[in-house]
N, C-alpha and C positions, 0 to 999 in steps of 0.2 A: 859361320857355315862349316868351317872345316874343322876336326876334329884335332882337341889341344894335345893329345898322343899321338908323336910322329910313327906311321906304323913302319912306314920307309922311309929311309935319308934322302929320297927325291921330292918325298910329300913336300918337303920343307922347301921346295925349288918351286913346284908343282901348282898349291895353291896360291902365293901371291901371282906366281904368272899365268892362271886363271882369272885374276882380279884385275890384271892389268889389259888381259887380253880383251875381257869385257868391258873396260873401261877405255879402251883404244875402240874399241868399236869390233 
């Protein structure tokens, strides 16, 4: 879902801790 060009050095923080955050509930 997220895109394999980090446009920002936070993306790279950002989406895994969107996948975790849905995955915690």
């Amino acid at each position: 879902m997220g895109r394999p060009v980090i446009e920002k050095p936070g993306q790279a923080i950002v989406e895994p801790w969107v996948t975790l955050t849905k995955a915690t509930g």
